[in-house]
VEXKOL-950998 format. One record per residue (C-alpha): residue in one letter; chain; x, y, z. Coordinates in nm, 3 decimals. Each point is the difference from the previous one (the first is absolute). Example, Ala and Ser with C-alpha at 12.3 -4.5 7.8 and 13.67 -1.06 7.14 Angstrom:
REM VEXKOL-950998
{'A' 'A' {1.230 -0.450 0.780}}
{'S' 'A' {0.137 0.344 -0.066}}
***
This chain:
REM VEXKOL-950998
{'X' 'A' {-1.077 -2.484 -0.027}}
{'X' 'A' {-0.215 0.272 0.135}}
{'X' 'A' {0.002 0.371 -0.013}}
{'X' 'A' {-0.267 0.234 0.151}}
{'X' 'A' {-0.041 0.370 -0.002}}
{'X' 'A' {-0.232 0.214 0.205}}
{'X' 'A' {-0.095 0.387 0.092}}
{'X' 'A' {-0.233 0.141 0.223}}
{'X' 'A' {0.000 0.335 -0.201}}
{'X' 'A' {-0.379 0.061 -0.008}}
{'X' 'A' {-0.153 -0.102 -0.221}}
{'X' 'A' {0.241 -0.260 0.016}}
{'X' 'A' {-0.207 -0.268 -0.231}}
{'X' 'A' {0.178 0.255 -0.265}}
{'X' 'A' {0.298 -0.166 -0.002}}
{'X' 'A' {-0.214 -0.254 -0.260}}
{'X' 'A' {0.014 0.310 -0.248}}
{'X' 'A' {0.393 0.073 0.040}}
{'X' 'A' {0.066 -0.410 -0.063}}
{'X' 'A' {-0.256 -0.024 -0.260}}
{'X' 'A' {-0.146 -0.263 0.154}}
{'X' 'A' {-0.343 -0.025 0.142}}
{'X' 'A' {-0.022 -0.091 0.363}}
{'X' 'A' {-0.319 -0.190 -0.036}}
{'X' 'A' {0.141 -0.279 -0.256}}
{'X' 'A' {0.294 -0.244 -0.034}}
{'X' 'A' {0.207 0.037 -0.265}}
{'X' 'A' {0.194 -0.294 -0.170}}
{'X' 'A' {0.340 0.094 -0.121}}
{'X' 'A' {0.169 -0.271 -0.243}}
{'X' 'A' {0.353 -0.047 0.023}}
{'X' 'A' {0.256 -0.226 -0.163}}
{'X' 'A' {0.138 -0.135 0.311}}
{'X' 'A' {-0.372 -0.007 0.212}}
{'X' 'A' {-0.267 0.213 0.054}}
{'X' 'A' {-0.056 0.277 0.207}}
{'X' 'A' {-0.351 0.141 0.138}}
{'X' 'A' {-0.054 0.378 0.119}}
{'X' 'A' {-0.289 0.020 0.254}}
{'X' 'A' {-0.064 0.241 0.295}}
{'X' 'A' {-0.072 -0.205 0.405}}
{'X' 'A' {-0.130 0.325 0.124}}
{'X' 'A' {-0.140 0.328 -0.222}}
{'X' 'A' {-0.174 0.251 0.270}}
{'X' 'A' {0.002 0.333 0.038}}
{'X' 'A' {0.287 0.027 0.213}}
{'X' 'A' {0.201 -0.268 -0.110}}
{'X' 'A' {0.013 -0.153 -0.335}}
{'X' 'A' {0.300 -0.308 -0.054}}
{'X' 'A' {0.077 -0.168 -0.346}}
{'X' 'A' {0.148 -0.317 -0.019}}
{'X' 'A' {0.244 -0.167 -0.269}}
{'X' 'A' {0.029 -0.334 0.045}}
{'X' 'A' {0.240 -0.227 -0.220}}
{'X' 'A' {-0.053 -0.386 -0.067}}
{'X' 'A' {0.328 -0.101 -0.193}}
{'X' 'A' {0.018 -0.332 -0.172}}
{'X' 'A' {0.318 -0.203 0.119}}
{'X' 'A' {-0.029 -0.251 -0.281}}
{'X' 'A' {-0.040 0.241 -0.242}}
{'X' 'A' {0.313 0.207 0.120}}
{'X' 'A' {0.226 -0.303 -0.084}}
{'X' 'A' {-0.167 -0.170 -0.302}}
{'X' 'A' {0.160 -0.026 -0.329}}
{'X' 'A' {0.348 0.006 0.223}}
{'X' 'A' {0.173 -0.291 -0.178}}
{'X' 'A' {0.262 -0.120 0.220}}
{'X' 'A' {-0.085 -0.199 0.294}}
{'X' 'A' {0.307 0.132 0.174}}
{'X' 'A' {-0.089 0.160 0.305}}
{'X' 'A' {-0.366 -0.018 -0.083}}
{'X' 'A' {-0.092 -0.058 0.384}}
{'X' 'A' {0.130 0.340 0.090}}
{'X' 'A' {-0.167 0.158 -0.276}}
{'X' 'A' {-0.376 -0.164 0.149}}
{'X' 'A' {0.097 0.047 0.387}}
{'X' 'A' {0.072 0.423 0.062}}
{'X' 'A' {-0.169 0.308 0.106}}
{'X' 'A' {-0.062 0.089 -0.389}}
{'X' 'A' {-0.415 -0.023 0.055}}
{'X' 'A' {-0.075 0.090 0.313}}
{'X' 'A' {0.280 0.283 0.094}}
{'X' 'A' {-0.070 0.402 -0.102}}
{'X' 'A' {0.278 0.012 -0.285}}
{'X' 'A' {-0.012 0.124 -0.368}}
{'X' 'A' {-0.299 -0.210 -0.111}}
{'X' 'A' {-0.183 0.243 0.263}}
{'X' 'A' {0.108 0.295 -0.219}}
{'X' 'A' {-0.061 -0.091 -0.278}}
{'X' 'A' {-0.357 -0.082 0.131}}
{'X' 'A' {-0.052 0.306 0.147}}
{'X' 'A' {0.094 0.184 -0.331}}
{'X' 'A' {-0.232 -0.150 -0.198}}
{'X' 'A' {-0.259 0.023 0.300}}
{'X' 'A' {0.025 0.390 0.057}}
{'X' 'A' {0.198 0.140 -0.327}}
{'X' 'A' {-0.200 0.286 0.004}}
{'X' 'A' {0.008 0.088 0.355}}
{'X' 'A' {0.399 -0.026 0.018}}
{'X' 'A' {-0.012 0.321 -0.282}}
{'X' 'A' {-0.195 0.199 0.236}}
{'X' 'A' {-0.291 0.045 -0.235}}
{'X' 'A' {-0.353 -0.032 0.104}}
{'X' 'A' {-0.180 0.254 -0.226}}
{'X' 'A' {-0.359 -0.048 0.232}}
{'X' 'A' {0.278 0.098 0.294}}
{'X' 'A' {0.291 0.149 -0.094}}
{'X' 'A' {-0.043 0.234 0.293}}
{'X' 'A' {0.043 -0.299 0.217}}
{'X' 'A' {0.273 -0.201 -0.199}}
{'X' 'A' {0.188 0.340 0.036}}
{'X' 'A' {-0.049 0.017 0.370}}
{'X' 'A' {0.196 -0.103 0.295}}
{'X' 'A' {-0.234 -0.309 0.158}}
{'X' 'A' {0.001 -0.177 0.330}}
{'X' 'A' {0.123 -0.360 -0.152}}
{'X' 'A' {0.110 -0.346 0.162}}
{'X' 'A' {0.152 -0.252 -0.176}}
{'X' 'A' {0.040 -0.413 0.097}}
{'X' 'A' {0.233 -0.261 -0.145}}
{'X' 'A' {0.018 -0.356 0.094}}
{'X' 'A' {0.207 -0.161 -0.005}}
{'X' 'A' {0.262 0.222 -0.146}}
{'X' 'A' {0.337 -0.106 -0.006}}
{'X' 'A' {0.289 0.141 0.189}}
{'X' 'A' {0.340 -0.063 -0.167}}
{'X' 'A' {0.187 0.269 0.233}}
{'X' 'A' {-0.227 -0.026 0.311}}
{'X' 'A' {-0.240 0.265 0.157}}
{'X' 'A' {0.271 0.199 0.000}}
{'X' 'A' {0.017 0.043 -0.410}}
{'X' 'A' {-0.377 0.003 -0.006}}
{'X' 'A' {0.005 0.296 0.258}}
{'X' 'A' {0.264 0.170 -0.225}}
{'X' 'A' {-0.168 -0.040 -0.353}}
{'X' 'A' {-0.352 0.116 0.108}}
{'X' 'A' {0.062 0.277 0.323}}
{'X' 'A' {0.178 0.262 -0.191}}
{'X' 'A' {-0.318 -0.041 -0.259}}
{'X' 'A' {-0.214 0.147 0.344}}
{'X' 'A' {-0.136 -0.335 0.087}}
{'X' 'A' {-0.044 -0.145 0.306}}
{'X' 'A' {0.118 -0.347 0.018}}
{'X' 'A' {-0.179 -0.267 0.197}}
{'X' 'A' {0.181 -0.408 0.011}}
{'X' 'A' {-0.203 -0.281 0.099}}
{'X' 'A' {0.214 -0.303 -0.039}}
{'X' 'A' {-0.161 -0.284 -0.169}}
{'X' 'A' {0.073 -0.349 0.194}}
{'X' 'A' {0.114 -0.316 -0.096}}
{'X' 'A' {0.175 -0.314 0.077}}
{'X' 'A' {0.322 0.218 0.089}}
{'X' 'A' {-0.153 0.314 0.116}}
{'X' 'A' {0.330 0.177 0.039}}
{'X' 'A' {0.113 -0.083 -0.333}}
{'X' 'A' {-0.334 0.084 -0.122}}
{'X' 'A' {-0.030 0.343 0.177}}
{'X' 'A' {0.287 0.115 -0.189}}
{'X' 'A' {-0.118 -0.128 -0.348}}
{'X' 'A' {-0.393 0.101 -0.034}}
{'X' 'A' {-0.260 0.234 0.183}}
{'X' 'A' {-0.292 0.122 -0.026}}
{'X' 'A' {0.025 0.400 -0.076}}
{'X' 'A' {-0.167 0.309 0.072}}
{'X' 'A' {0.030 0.307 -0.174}}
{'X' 'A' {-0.197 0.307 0.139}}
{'X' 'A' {0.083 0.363 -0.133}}
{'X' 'A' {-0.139 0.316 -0.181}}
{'X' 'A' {0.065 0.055 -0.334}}
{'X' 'A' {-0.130 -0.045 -0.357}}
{'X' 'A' {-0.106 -0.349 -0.069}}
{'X' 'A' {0.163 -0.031 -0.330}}
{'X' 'A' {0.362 0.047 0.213}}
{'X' 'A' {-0.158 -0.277 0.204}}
{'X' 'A' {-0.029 -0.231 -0.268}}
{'X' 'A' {0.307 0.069 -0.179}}
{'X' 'A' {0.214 -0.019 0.341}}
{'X' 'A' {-0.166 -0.349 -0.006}}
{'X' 'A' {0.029 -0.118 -0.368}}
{'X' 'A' {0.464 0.094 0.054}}
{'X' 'A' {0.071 -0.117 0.336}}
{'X' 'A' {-0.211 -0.357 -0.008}}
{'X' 'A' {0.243 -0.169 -0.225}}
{'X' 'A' {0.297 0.220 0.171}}
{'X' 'A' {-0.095 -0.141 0.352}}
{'X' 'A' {-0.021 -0.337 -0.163}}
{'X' 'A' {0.322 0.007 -0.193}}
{'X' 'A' {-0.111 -0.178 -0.288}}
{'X' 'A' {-0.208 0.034 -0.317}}
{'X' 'A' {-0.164 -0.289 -0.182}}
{'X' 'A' {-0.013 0.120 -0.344}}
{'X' 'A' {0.320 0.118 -0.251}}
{'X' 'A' {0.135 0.345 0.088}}
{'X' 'A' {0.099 0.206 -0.284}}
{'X' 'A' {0.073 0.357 -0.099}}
{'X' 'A' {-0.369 0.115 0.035}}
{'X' 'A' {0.010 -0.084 0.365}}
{'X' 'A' {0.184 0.340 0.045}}
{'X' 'A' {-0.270 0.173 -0.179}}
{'X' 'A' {-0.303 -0.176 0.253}}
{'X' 'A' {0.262 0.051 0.317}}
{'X' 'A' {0.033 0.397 -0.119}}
{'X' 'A' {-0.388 0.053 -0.056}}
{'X' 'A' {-0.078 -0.134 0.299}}
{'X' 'A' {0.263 0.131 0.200}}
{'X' 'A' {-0.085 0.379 -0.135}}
{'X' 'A' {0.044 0.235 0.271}}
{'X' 'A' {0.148 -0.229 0.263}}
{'X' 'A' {0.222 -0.226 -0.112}}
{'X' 'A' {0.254 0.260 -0.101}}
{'X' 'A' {0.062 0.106 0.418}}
{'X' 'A' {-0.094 -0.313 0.137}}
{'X' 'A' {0.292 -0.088 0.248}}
{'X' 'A' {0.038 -0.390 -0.105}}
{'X' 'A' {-0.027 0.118 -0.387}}
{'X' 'A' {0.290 -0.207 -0.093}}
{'X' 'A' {-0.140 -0.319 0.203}}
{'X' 'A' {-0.352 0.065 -0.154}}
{'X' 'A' {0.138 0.017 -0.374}}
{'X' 'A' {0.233 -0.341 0.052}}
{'X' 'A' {-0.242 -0.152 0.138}}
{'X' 'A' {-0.289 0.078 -0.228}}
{'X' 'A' {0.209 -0.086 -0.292}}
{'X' 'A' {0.101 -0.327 0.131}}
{'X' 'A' {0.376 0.097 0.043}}
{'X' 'A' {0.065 0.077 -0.372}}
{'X' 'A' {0.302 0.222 0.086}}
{'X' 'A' {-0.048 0.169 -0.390}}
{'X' 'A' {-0.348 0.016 0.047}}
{'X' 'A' {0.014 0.191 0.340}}
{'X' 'A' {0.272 0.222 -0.117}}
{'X' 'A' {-0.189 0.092 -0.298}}
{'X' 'A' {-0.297 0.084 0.251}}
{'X' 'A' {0.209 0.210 0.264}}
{'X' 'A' {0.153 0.211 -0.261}}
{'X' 'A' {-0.335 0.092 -0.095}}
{'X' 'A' {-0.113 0.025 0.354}}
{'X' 'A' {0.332 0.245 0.065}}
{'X' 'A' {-0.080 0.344 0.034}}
{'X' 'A' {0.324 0.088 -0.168}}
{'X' 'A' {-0.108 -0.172 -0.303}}
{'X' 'A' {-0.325 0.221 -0.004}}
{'X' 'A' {-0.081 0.332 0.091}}
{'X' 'A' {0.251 0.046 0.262}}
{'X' 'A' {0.259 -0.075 -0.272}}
{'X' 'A' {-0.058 0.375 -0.113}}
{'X' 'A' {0.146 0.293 0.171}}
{'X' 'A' {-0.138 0.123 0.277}}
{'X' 'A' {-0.010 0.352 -0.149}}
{'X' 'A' {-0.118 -0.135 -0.358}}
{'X' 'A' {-0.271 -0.180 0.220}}
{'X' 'A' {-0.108 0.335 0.223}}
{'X' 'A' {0.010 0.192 -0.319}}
{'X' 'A' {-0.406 0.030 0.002}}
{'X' 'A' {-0.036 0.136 0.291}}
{'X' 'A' {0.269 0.226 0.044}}
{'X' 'A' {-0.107 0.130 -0.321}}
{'X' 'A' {-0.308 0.114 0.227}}
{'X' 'A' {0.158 0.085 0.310}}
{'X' 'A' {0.352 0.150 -0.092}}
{'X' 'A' {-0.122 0.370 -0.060}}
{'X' 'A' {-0.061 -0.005 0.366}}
{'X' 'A' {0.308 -0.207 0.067}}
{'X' 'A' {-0.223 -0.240 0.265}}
{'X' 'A' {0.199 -0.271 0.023}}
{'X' 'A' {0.273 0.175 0.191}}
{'X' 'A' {-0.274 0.176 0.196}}
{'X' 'A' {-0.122 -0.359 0.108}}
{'X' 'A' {0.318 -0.102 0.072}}
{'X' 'A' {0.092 0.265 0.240}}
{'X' 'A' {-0.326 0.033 0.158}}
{'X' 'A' {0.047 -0.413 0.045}}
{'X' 'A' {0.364 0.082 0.180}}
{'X' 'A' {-0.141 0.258 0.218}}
{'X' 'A' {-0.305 -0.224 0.147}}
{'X' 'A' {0.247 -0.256 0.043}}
{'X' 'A' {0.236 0.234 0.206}}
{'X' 'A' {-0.275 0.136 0.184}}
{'X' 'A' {-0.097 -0.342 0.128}}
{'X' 'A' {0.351 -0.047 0.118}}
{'X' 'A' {0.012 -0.334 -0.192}}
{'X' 'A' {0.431 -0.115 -0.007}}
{'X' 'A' {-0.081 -0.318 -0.224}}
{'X' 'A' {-0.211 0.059 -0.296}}
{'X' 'A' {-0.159 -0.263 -0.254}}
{'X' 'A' {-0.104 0.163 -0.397}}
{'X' 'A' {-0.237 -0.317 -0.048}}
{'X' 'A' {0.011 0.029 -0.425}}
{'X' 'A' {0.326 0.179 0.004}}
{'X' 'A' {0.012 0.003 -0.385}}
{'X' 'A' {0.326 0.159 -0.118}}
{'X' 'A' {0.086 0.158 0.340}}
{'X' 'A' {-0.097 0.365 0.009}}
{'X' 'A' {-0.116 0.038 0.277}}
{'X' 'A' {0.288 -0.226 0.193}}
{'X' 'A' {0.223 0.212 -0.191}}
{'X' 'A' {-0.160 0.302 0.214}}
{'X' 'A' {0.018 -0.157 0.293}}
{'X' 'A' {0.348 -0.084 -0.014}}
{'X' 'A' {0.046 0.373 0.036}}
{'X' 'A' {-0.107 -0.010 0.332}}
{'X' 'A' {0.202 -0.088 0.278}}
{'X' 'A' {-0.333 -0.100 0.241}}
{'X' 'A' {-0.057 -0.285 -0.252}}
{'X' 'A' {0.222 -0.259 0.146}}
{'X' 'A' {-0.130 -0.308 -0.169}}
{'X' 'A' {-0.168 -0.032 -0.328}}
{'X' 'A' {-0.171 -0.271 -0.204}}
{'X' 'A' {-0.172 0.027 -0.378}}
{'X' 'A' {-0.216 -0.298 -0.046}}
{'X' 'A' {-0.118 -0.050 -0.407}}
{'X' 'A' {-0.153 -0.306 -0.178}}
{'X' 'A' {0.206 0.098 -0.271}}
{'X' 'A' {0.348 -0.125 0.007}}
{'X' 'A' {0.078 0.287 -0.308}}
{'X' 'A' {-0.112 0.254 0.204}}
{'X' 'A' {0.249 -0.101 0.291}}
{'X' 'A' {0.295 -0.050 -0.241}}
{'X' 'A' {-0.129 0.416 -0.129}}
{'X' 'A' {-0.054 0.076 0.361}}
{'X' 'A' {0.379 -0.136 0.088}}
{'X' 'A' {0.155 0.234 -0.310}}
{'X' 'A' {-0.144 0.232 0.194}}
{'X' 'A' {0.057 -0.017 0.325}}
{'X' 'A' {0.401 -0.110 -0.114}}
{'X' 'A' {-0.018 -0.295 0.237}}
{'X' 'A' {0.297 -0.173 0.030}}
{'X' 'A' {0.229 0.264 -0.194}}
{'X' 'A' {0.247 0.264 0.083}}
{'X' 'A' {-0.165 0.278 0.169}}
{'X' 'A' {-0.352 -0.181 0.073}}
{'X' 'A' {-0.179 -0.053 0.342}}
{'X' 'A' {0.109 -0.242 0.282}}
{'X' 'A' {-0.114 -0.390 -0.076}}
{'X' 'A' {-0.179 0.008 0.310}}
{'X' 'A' {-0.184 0.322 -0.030}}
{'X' 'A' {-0.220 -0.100 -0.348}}
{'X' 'A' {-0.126 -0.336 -0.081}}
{'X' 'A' {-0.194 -0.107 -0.304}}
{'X' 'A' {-0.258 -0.253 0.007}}
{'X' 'A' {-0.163 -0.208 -0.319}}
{'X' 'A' {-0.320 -0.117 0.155}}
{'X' 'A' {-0.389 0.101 -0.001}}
{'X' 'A' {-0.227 0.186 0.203}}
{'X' 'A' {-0.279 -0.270 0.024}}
{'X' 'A' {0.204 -0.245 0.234}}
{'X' 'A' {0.166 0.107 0.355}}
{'X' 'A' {0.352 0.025 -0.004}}
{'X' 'A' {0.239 -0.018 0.295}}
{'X' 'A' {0.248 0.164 -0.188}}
{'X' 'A' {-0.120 0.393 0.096}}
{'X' 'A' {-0.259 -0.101 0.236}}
{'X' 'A' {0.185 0.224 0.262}}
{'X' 'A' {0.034 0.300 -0.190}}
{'X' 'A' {-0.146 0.308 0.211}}
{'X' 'A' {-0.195 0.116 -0.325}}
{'X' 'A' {-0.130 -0.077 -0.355}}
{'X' 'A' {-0.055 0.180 -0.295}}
{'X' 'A' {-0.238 -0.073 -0.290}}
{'X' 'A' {0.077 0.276 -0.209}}
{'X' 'A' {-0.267 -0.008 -0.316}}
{'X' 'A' {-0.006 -0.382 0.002}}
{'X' 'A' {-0.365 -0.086 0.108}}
{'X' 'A' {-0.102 0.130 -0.343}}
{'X' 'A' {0.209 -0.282 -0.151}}
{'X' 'A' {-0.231 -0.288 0.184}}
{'X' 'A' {-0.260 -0.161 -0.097}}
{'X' 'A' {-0.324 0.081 0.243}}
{'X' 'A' {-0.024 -0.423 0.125}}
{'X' 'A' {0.399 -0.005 0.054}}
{'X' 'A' {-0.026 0.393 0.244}}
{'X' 'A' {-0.132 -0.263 0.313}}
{'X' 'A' {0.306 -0.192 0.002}}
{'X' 'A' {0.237 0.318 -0.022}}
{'X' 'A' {-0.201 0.139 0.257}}
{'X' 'A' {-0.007 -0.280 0.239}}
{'X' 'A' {0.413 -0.049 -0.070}}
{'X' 'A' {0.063 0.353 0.087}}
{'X' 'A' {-0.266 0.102 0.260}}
{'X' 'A' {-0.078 -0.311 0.140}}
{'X' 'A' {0.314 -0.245 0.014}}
{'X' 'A' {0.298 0.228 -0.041}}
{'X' 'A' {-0.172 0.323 0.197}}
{'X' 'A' {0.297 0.251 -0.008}}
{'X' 'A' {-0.099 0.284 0.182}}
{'X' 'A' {-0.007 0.242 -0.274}}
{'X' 'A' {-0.171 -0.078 -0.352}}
{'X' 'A' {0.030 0.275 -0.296}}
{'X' 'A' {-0.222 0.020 -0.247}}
{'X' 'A' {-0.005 0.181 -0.366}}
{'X' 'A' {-0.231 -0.057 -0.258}}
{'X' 'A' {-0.198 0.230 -0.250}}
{'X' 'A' {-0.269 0.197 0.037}}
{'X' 'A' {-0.259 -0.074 -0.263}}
{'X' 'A' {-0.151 0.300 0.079}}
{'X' 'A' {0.233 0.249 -0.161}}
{'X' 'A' {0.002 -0.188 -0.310}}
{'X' 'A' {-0.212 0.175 -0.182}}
{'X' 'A' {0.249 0.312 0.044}}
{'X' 'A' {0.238 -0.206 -0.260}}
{'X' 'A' {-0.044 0.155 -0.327}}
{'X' 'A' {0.131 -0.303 -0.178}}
{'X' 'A' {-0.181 -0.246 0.218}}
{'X' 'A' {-0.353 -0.193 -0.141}}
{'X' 'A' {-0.260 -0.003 0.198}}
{'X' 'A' {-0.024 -0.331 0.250}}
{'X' 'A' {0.407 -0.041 -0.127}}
{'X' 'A' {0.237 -0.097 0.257}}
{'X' 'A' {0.310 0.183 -0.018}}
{'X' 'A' {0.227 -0.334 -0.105}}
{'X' 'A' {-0.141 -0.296 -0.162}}
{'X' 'A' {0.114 -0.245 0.274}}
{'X' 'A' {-0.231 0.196 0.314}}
{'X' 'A' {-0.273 -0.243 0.085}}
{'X' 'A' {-0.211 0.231 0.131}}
{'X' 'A' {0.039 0.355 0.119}}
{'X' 'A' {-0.173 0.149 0.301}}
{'X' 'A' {-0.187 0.315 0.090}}
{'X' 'A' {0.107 0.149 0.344}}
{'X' 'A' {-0.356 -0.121 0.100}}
{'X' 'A' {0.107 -0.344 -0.064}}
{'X' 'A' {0.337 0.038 0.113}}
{'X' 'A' {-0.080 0.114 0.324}}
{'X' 'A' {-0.243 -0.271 0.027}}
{'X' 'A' {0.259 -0.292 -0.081}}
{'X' 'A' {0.232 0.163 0.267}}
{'X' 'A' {-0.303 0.019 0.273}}
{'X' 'A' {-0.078 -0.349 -0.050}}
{'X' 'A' {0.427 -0.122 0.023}}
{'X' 'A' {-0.064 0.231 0.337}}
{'X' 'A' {-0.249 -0.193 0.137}}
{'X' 'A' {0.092 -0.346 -0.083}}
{'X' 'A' {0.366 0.033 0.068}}
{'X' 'A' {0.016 0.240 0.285}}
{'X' 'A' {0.168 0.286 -0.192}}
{'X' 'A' {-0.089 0.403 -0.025}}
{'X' 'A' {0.044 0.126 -0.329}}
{'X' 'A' {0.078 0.400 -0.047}}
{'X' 'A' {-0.105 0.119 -0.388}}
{'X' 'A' {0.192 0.292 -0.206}}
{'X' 'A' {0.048 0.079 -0.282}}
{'X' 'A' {0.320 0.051 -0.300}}
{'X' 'A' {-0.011 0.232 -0.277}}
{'X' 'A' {-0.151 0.295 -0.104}}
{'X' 'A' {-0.297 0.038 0.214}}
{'X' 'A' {-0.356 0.065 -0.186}}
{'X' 'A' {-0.279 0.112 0.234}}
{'X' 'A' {-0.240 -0.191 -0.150}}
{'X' 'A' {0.176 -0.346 -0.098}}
{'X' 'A' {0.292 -0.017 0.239}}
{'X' 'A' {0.366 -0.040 -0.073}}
{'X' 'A' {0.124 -0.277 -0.265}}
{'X' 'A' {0.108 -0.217 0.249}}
{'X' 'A' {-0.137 -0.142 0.294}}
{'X' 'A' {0.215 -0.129 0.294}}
{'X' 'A' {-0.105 -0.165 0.333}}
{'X' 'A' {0.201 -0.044 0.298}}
{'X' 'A' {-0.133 -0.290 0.217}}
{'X' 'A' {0.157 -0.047 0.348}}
{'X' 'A' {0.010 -0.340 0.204}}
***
């Protein structure tokens, strides 16, 4: 089984310190099923590649069986030569460190988005390209397929390839997209799985399992189609089940502590339903509709013929639905609202042909290596020809009396960006996607610091 991963961010032989491994020695890796060796085929300047290669002992796999029954099968399979879990569980042991994200000579770098490709061969395909294409594309990779041949090369081209991974992001997501979707790809596992499964399936899947579209495939299939087991592990994966399960006012409370004086949030929302109305947009998207305030405002208007709220939370929806009264005495027309469960890090047909989109304060919520997929599902896929934009101004925080210095304003912001920055983001969405982005401000207005909120209005 072989694995390789390679950079050409320069230096790139400094990929050696983020796998703690040194590129100029082999390293021997014992396992109970084999032994695996870590060693780099090219470490330049340019372009450094490690290499994880797995020797697994058939004899050893099936020894101490007992029963003779069905013994050939056990000796003739794919188990040593086929990417499965023995792979991850090499790779775990191999680069435990790096899959943390710690590299204290580095951290700068382990933190960093990196230029990263990844091979497999032969992984398995239990599902076809097409399940391979839908477990590792919404993740922001790039899939490449090279059947491997064999004595029935169309029977074989559905079963094993040889894979290619190439993408931007952290190489700890790298690894840890690796280490879940192996085994799920192969369908099986060749060791016991038990309750702590759920606990390595939820560390690993931190921060992308939870809005991954094939979640529920992933978790069966991880956990070897323990029906309890996976249960157990989607409850805990449900948002409903964790923060989401609060109010959405007990869950704002922070930062409307900050911003109610002012009473901001309905300034955002109107100054959201009067850029949308100047752009003449009919069909409108709230991508991270939350509870439906600002659906609920443009229900009000009669130029808003079509309307969709889009949350990863289903909670939220079922708030945003008291809301709105759907499907009650007195509420709007079926066809006129529709709520979505889904995420903003995969394309979805279902409001690709809405005339505009609104993020209103949900950038904030992201974290910095998931904003490129948002940005190419919204600007770059779905491209509706009017994109709204609130977030805060980091600026005018220090005019928050109640506020610590470097605090965000709620403890779930990832980051929060200056005006500087935020016109910078919006410059570079401009140039790659083809958009012009207008800036304003919402709020109070300080001469020096700016308004509270910031707001961008990028047109197609």
């Amino acid at each position: 089984m072989f694995l390789s991963i390679a950079t050409t961010c320069q230096p790139a032989t400094d990929l050696g310190y983020l796998l703690h491994k040194h590129p100029d020695r082999l390293h021997e890796i014992e396992q109970t099923f084999g032994k695996a060796w870590v060693f780099y085929p090219e470490a330049g300047e340019t372009r450094c590649e490690a290499a994880l290669v797995l020797d697994v002992d058939p004899v050893g796999l099936v020894r101490g069986k007992g029963s003779a029954d069905g013994l050939l099968d056990q000796y003739v399979n794919d188990r040593p030569y086929a990417a499965s879990s023995f792979l991850s569980v090499a790779l775990n042991k191999a680069f435990r460190t790096a899959m943390t994200g710690v590299c204290k000579p580095r951290q700068d770098l382990a933190d960093s988005a990196l230029p990263l490709e990844a091979v497999i061969c032969p992984l398995p395909m239990r599902g076809g390209e097409k399940l391979l294409r839908q477990l590792f594309e919404p993740l922001g990779w790039s899939v490449s397929v090279d059947p491997v041949p064999g004595p029935d090369a169309a029977a074989m081209s559905n079963l094993y390839a040889r894979v290619q991974l190439t993408g931007t992001a952290r190489l700890s997501a790298l690894l840890n997209h690796l280490y879940v979707l192996i085994p799920v790809l192969d369908d099986a596992k060749h060791y016991w799985v038990g309750d702590d499964e759920i606990d390595k399936l939820l560390k690993r899947g931190e921060g992308w399992l939870d809005s991954h579209p094939a979640k529920d495939l992933i978790v069966r299939r991880y956990l070897r189609h323990r029906g309890v087991l996976a249960r157990a592990a989607l409850e805990k994966l449900a948002p409903e089940t964790q923060q989401e399960a609060i109010e959405p006012e007990a869950r704002r409370a922070p930062e409307d502590a900050l911003e109610a004086p002012m009473r901001l949030h309905d300034e955002r929302l109107a100054a959201v339903v009067d850029a949308l109305r100047a752009a003449g947009a009919k069909t409108i998207a709230d991508l991270g509709c939350g509870e439906g305030r600002l659906l609920q405002r443009l229900l009000r208007e009669r130029w808003a013929e079509r309307l969709i709220g889009l949350d990863p939370a289903a909670r939220e929806l079922e708030w945003a639905a008291k809301r709105l009264k759907l499907h009650l005495p007195g509420g709007p027309p079926e066809e006129r609202v529709r709520l979505l469960h889904g995420s903003l890090t995969y394309r979805d047909g279902r409001w690709a042909d809405v005339d505009a989109a609104a993020l209103v304060e949900v950038i904030e919520h992201l974290d910095p290596d998931r904003l490129p997929l948002v940005e190419r599902v919204v600007f770059g896929e779905t491209r509706p020809a009017t994109v709204v934009v609130t977030t805060p101004n980091a600026d005018y925080n220090a005019l928050f009396p109640n506020l610590p210095a470097g605090a965000f304003r709620h403890p779930d912001h990832r980051f929060e960006w200056t005006r500087a920055e935020f016109e910078a983001w919006a410059g570079k969405i401009g140039s790659t996607y083809g958009y012009r982005p207008a800036f304003s401000g919402i709020g109070r207005l300080d001469e020096t610091l700016g308004a509270p909120t910031q707001m961008a209005v990028f047109t197609r």
